[in-house]
C-alpha positions in Angstrom: 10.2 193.8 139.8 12.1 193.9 136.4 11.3 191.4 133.7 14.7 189.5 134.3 13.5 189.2 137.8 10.3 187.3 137.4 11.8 185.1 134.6 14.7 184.2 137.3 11.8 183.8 139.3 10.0 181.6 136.8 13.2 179.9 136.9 13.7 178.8 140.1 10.1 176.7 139.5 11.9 174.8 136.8 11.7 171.5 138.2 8.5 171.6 139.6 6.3 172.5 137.0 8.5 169.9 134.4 7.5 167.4 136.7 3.6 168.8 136.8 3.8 168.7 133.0 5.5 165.2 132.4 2.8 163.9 135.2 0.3 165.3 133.3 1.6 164.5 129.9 1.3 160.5 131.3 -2.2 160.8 132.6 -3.4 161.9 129.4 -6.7 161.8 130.6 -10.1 162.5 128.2 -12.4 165.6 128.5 -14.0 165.8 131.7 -12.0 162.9 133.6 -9.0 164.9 134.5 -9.4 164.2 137.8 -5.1 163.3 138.5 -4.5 165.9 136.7 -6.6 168.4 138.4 -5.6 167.3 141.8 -2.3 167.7 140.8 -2.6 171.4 140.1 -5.0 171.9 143.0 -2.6 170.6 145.6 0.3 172.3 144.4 -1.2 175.5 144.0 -3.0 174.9 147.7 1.0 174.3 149.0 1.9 177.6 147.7 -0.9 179.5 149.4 -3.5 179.6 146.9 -7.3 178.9 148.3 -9.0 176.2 145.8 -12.6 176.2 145.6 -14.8 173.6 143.2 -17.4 174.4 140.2 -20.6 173.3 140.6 -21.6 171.0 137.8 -18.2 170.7 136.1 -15.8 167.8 138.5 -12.9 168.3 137.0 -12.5 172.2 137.2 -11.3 174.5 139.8 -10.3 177.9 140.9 -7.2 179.1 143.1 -7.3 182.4 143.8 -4.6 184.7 146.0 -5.9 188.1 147.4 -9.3 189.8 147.7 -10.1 193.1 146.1 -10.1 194.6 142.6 -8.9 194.4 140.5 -8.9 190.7 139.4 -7.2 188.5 137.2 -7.7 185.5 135.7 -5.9 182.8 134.3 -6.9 179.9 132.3 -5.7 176.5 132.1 -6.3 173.1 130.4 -5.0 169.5 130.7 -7.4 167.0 128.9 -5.9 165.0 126.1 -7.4 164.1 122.9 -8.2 160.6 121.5 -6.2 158.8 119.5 -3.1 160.6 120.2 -1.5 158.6 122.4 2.2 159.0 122.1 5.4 157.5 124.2 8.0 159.9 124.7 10.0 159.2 121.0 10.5 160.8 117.8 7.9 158.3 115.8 4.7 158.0 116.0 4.1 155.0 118.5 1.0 154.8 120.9 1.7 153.8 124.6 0.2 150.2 124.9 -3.4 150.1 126.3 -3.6 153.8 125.7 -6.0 155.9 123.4 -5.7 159.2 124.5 -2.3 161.6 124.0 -1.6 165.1 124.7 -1.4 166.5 120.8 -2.0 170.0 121.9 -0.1 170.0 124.3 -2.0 170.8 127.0 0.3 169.4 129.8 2.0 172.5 129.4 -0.8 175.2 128.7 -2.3 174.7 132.2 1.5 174.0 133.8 2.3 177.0 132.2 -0.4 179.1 133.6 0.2 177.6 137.2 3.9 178.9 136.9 2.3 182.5 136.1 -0.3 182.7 139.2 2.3 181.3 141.2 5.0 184.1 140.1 2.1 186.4 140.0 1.6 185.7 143.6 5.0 186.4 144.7 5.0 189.9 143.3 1.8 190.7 144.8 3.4 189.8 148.2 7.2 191.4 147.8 5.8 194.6 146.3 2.5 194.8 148.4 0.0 195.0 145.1 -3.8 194.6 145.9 -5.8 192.7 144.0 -7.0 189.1 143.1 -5.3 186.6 140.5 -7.0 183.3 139.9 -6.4 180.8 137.6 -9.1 178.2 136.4 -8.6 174.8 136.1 -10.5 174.0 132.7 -12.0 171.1 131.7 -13.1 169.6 128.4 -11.3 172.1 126.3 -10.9 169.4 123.2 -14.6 169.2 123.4 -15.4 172.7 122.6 -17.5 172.7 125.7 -15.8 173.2 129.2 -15.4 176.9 129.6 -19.0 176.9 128.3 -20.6 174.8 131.1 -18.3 177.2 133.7 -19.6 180.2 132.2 -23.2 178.7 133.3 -21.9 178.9 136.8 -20.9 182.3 136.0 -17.7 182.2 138.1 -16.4 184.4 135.6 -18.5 187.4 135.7 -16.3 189.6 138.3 -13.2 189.8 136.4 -11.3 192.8 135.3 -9.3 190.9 132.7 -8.8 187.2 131.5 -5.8 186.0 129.9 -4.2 182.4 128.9 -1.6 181.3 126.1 -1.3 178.4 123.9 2.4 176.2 123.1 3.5 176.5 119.9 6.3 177.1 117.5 6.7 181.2 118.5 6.3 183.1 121.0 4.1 186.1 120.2 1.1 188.0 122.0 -2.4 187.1 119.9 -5.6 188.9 119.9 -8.3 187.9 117.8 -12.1 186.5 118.1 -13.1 183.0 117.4 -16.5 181.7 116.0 -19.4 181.1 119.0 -20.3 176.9 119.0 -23.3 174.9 119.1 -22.3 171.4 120.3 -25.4 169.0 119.7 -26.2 165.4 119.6 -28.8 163.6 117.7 -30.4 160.3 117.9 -32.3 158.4 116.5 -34.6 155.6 117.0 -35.4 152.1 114.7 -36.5 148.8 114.6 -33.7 146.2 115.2 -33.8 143.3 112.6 -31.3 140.5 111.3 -29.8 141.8 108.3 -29.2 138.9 106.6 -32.1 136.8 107.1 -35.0 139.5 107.5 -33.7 142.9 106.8 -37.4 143.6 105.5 -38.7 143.8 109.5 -35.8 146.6 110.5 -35.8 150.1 109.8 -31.8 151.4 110.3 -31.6 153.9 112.9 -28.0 154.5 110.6 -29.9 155.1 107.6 -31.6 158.5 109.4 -28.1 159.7 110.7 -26.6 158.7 107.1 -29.5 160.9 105.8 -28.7 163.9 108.1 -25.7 163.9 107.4 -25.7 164.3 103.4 -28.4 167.0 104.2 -25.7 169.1 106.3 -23.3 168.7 103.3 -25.6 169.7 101.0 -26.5 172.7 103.7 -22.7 173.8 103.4 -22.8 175.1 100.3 -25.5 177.6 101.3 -24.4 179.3 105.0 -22.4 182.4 105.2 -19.0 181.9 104.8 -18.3 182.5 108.2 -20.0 179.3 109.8 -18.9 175.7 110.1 -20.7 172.9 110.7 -18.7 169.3 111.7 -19.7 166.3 112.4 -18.9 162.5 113.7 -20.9 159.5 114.3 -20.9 158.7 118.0 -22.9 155.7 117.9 -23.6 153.9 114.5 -24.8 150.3 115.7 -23.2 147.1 117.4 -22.8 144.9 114.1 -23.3 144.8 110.1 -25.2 142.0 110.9 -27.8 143.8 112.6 -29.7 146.9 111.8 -29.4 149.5 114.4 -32.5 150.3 116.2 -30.1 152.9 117.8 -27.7 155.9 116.5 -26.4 158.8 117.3 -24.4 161.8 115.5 
């Protein structure tokens, strides 16, 4: 098959896989609760012939895989959304009402997009009689660093030959490079709750220790090699400035 043939066959999927990608786009659902979207990808792929098996530990992710010998490729795919992105379809920034989380990496259309490619994949496989295996893997929790990670645990990746996905953006070129290895982390810490007003002698701010930790990672920056990064949010930094936390988290 030429190139101009599996684009034309790419093609021909048009309108399915804008209306995966809008559907997904709408959902806009957080890492780890992509559970429409998921489904959405598992039953199409499923219609086209694809067997769809679960990952233990990790709800939202799946595999669909088409053959069974070497060698075997894989495909990866994402659809969670970020927070605070949420976005109506329009040229300004304005949030859909009710809604905190938006697709600003566009990842309605990374894991659409690798859905169109097993699917074409397939088809080739079939008209030319190729052995082998394709899979693509529905990833979770991509915007929390952590996904892939908890799949590897599961090691559903071990087998393959080769492992390829793609990213939108403003060209089209092939990209090889490494990225940095991550650490995800939470700490918490533990207080006495007091009334801050009328007896903040009796609390001790749970704050104040993740505060503390973080001006000590700051401080920390200036002496890692270059190479490293260390971020950092506040998940959890108390219910009211009227009381002191006996309870935060970073």
């Amino acid at each position: 098959m030429s190139k101009k043939q599996l684009f034309d066959n790419i093609d021909q999927k048009e309108k399915d896989l804008k209306e995966m990608a809008s559907k997904i786009w709408k959902y806009a659902e957080g890492p780890f609760k992509e559970v429409k979207s998921s489904k959405l990808q598992k039953d199409y792929l499923k219609s086209k012939g694809f067997t769809i098996k679960g990952v233990p530990n990790v709800e939202a992710a799946f595999i669909a895989e088409f053959g069974e010998c070497k060698p075997i490729l894989g495909i990866l795919g994402e659809y969670d959304a970020l927070p605070g992105m949420s976005q109506k379809i329009s040229e300004r920034k304005e949030a859909v009402n009710g809604a905190e989380f938006g697709h600003g990496c566009g990842h309605n259309l990374l894991g659409t997009g690798g859905v169109g490619a097993v699917e074409a994949l397939k088809e080739i496989m079939i008209n030319e009689n190729l052995q082998g295996t394709i899979r693509y893997y529905g990833c979770p929790g991509e915007e929390t660093l952590s996904g892939k990670v908890l799949m590897a645990r599961e090691d559903i990746f071990n087998d393959l030959d080769a492992c390829v996905t793609w990213h939108p953006a403003s060209m089209n070129v092939v990209w090889g490079c490494s990225f940095l290895a991550l650490n995800s982390m939470k700490f918490r810490f533990k207080g006495i709750p007091a009334h801050a007003a009328a007896a903040p002698q009796a609390g001790r701010s749970a704050l104040d220790a993740v505060e503390l930790m973080n001006v000590g990672a700051n401080y920390l920056r200036e002496h890692i090699i270059q190479e490293a990064r260390v971020h950092y949010v506040i998940t959890n930094g108390g219910l009211a400035p009227n009381i002191v936390p006996d309870n935060a988290e970073v």
